[in-house]
N, C-alpha and C positions, 0 to 999 in steps of 0.2 A: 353261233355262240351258244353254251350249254348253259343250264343255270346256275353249274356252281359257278363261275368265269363272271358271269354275272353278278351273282351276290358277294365274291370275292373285292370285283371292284368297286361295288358301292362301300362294301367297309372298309376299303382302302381308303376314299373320295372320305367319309366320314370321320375317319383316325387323320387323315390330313386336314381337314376342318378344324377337328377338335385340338389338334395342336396346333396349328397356326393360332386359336382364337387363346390358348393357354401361353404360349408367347407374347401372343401381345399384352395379356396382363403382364405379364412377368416385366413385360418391358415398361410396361404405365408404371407399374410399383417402384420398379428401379428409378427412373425419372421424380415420380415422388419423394423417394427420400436423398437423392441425393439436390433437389430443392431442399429440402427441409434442412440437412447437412449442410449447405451452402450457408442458409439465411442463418441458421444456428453457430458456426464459427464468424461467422460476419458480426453479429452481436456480441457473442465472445472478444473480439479482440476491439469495441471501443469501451470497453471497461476499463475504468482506471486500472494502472500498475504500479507497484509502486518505484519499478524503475524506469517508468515514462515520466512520472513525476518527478523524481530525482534529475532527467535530463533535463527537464524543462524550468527547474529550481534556479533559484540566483545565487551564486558561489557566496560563499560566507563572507571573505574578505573586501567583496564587491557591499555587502548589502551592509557591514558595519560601518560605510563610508557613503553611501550616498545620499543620505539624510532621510531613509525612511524608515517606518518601524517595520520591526521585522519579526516573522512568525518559522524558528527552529522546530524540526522535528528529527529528534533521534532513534531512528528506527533499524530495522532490520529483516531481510530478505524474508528469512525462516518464521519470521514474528507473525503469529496466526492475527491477532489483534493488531497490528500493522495492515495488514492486508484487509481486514474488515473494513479498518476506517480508511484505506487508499480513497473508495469513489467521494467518500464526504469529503477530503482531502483536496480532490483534484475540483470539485465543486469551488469547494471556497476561495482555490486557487482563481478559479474563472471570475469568479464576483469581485476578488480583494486584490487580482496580479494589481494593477494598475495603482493604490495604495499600499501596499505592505509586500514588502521582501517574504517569498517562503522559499526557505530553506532545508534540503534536508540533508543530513548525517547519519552516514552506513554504521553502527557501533563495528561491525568486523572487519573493517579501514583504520587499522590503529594510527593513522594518519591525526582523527580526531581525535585520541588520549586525552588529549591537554583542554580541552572542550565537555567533553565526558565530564574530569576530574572537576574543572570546574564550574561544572551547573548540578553535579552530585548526580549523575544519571546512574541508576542502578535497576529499573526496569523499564520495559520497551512498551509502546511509542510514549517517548519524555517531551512532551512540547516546554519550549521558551518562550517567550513576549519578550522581545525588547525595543524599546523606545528609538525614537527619532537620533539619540546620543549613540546606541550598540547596549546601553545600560540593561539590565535585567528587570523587567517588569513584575513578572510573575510566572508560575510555573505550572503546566497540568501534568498527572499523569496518569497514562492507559487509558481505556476504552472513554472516550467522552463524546455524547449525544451532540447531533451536528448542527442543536439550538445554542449549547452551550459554546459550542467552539466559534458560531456565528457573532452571540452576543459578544465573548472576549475580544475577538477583530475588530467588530464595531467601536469597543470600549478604545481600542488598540488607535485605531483612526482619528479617534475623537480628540486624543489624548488626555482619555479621564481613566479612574480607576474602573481596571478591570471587574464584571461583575459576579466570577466566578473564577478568580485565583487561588492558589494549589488545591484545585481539584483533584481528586486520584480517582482513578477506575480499573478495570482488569488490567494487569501487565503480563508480558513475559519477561520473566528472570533471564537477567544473562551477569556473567560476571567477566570483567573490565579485566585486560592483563595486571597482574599485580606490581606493583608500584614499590619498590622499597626504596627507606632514604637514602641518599647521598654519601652521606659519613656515617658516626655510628654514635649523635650525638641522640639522647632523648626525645624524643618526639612530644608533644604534650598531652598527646594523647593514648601515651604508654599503658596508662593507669597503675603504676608503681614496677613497670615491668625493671624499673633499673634496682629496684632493689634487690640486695644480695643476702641469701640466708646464710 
């Protein structure tokens, strides 16, 4: 053997080393993140949603009858402040399913209109209280600290007064399909629109 043949093959023997030993990082790194990626959508999906929550909610006409009080929220998919409060949402749900009906209302299910109209929901999330009877207790709306919404359940349970009724905090706007009357009698709240110049 001559000594190029020689030195030829040790840097062969060498570049083969050195790429086996650069694959096998290559392959540790891969394995790493896709642990990392594993454990990271795994925690992703036990986050509240707010349509995990809605499945798990007690239908309204169920919860205005079976003699508990009951905690309404009107919200919606797109509602940034909705989805903030889902995990406090789904908390309180865990601590209070067992006493208190939660309910929720997609406002873009014009199904609920007549529910909308009358609890005056005109920004999102509109929570309701209502009593043992379906009666309306009191009203929050938008972003509410999850001591506040803790206290009012508990108030809600007790059945004593709420100790932080019509709270408001951040909303999103949304506007309700529009509603016109029936016939084309005066409304009372025209404000003189039936006069004629």
């Amino acid at each position: 053997m001559s000594a190029d043949s020689q030195g030829n093959s040790q840097v062969q023997s060498q570049s083969t080393v050195g790429t086996r030993v650069r694959n096998f990082l290559i392959a540790i790194v891969a394995i790493i993140l896709i642990v990392v990626l594993a454990l990271g959508l795994r925690s992703e999906t036990t986050t509240a949603s707010l349509s995990k929550i809605d499945a798990q909610s007690t239908p309204l006409d169920v919860a205005l009858t079976n003699g508990k009080p009951s905690f309404v929220e009107f919200y919606a998919n797109w509602c940034t402040v909705c989805q903030k409060m889902a995990p406090d949402i789904a908390k309180l749900e865990e601590q209070y399913s067992d006493k208190v009906n939660f309910v929720m209302l997609n406002v873009d299910n014009t199904k609920w209109l007549p529910e909308m109209l009358r609890y005056r929901v005109d920004g999102i999330p509109h929570f309701v209280f209502l009593g043992k009877d379906g009666n309306p207790i009191a009203q929050a709306i938008g972003d509410q600290p999850h001591t506040v919404m803790a206290s009012n359940l508990e108030a809600l349970v007790a059945n004593s007064p709420l100790p932080y009724a019509q709270a408001s905090g951040k909303v999103s706007k949304f506007t309700a399909a529009p509603v016109a009357p029936a016939n084309n009698q005066v409304e009372p709240r025209s404000h003189g629109s039936q006069v004629v110049k």
